[in-house]
C-alpha positions in Angstrom: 100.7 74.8 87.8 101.0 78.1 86.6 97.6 80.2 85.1 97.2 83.4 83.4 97.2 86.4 85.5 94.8 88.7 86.5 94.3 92.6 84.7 91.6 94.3 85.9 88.9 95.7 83.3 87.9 98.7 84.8 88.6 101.5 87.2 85.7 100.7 90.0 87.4 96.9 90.1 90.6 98.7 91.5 88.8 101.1 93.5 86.7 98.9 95.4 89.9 96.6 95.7 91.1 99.8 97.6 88.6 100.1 99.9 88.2 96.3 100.5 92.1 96.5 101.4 91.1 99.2 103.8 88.7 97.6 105.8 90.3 94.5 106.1 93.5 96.5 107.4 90.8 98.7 109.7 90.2 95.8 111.2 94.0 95.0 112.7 94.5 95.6 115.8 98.0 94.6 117.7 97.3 92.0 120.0 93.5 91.4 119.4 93.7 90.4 115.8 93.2 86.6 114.9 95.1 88.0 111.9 98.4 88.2 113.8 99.6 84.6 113.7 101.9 83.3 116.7 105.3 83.2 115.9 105.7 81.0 118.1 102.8 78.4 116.9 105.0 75.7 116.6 101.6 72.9 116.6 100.1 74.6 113.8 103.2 74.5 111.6 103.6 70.7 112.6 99.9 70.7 111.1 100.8 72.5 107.9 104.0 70.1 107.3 101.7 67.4 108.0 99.1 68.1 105.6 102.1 69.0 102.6 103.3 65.4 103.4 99.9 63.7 102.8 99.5 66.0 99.8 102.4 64.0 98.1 100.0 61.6 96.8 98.2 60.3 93.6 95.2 59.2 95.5 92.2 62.1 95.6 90.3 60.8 98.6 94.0 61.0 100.9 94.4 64.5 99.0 91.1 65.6 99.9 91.3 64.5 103.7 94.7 65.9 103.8 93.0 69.1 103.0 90.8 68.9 106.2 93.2 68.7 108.7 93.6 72.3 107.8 92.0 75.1 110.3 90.0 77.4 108.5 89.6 79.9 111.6 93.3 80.0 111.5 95.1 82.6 109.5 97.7 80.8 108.7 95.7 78.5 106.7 95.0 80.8 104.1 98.1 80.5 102.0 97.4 76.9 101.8 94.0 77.6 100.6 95.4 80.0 97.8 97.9 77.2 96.4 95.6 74.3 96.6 92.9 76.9 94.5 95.4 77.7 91.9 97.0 74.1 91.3 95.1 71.0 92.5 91.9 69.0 91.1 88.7 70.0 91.3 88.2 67.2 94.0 90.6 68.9 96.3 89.0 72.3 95.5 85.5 71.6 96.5 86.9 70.8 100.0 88.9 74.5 99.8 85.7 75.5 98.6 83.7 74.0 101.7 86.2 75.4 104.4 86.4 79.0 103.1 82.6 78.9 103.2 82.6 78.0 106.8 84.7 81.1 107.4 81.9 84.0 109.1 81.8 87.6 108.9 85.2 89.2 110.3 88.8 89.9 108.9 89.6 86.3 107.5 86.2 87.3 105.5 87.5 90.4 104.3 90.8 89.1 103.4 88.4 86.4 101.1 86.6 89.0 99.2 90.1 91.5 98.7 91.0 87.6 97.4 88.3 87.6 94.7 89.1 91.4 93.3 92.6 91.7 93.3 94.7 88.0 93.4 96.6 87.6 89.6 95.5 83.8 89.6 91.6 83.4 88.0 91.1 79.9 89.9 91.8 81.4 93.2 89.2 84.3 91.9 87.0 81.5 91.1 87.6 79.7 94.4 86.9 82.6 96.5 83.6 83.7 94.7 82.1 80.1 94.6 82.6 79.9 98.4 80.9 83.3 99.2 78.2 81.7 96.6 77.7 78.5 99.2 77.6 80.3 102.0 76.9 84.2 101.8 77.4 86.6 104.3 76.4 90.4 104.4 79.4 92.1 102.9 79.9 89.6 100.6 77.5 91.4 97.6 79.5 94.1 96.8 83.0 91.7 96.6 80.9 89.8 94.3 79.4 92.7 91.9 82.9 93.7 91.4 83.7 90.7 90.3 81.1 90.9 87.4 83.8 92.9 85.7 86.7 90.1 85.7 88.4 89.2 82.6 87.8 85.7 83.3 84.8 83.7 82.4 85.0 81.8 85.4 84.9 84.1 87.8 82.1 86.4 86.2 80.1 83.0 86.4 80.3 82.6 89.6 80.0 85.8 90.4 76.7 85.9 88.8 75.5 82.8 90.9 76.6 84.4 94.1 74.4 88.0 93.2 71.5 85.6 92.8 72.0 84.1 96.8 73.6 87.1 98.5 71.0 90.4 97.1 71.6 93.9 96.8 70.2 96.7 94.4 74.0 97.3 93.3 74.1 93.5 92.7 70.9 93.2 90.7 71.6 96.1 89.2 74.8 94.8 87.7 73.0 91.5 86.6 70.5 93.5 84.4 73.8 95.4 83.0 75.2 92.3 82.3 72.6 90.6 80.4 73.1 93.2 77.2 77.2 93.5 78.3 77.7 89.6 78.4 78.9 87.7 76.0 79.9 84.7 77.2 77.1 81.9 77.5 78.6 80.1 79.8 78.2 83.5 82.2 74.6 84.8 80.7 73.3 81.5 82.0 73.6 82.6 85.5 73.1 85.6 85.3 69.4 84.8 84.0 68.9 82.5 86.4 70.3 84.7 89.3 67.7 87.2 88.1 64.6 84.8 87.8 65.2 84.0 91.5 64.7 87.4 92.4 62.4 88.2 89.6 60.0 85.3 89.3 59.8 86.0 86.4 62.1 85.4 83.2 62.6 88.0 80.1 64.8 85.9 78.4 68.1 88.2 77.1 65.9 90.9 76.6 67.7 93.7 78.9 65.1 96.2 78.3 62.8 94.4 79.3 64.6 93.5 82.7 65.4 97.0 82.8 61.8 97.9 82.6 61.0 95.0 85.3 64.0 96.8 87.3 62.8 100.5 87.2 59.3 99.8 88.6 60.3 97.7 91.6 63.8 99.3 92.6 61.9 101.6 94.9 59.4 99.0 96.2 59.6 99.1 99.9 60.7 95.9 100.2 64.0 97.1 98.3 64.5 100.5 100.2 64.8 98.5 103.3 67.8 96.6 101.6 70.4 98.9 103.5 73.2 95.7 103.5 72.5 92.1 101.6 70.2 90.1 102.1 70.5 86.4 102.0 67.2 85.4 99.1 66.3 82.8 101.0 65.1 85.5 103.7 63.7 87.8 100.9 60.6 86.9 99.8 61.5 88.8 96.7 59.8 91.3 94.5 56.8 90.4 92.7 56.1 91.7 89.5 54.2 95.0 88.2 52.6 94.3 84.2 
């Protein structure tokens, strides 16, 4: 099922895409990578062939248990991922999402966030962000404020939701950019929800006055030690100067 494709809407998208590309090649190393598939994995494509042969159906529950015979640790399975993100229901989607979110800190991570930035299709965007968003891990933040600039709704939704789980000052920073930037509804939802969760407080679309919220407790302590992101639910967030 063929979608629109992906263009960029700003320099620091491809930049970061650069760097993102970087580490996740940084992190190769011949014979130590779980990158570098097996040539010679003969089970795992017996898998894969298996799983396309149970996907030939009209039936969503055997679709979506087709989808979890798939490894997530193993590298191979991404490609799978990708196509069921850009063509299937949202049934079989939610279990891509739940498998990618199982997937920890390391290069199959990396490859998930140089995903979000850079792949042409927006529902493969979408899919990558809304995992990171389930199940955030540090590293994940900066992927994610990137991804505020997409061109598609969807993504910069998403996005938004997954800066109010995974914090950072360059991800709430973006957020109270985005509430006088945003048009979209659909998006400026989230991100005024991703803010009261940090905030506890709600200034409506008002970005000054998020802005003014913003410039008294970005140097709070609490902030300063914010070297990486920080899951909220083990930031007890910043309460609020009048």
């Amino acid at each position: 099922m063929a979608r629109g494709r992906h263009t960029p809407r700003g320099v620091t998208l491809r930049a970061v895409a650069v760097a993102l590309l970087a580490f996740a090649a940084a992190t190769l190393t011949v014979g130590s990578s779980p990158l570098l598939a097996d040539e010679n994995d003969a089970p795992y494509d017996r898998v894969i062939a298996d799983v396309k042969r149970r996907l030939r159906t009209s039936d969503p529950d055997a679709a979506v248990a087709a989808v979890k015979l798939l490894d997530p640790a193993n590298p191979r399975s991404m490609p799978e991922y990708l196509s069921l993100l850009a063509t299937w229901h949202w049934r079989v989607r939610g279990q891509v999402f739940e498998a990618l979110a199982s997937i920890p800190a390391g290069p199959l991570r990396s490859e998930m966030r140089l995903h979000l930035v850079t792949h042409t299709d927006a529902f493969v965007r979408e899919g990558m962000a809304y995992a990171m968003t389930l199940s955030p891990v540090a590293g994940d933040g900066e992927a994610l404020t990137v991804a505020m600039d997409d061109a598609s709704w969807r993504v910069r939704r998403t996005a938004a939701r997954g800066l109010g789980e995974i914090l950072s000052t360059a991800g709430i920073a973006r957020l109270i950019r985005a509430v006088a930037e945003e048009k979209d509804l659909r998006v400026q939802v989230w991100i005024r929800a991703s803010l009261r969760g940090v905030a506890r407080e709600d200034f409506g679309r008002d970005a000054h006055l998020w802005q003014a919220w913003w410039d008294v407790n970005k140097t709070r302590p609490e902030w300063k030690k914010l070297g990486e992101d920080v899951l909220r639910a083990e930031f007890a967030g910043v309460p609020l100067e009048r």
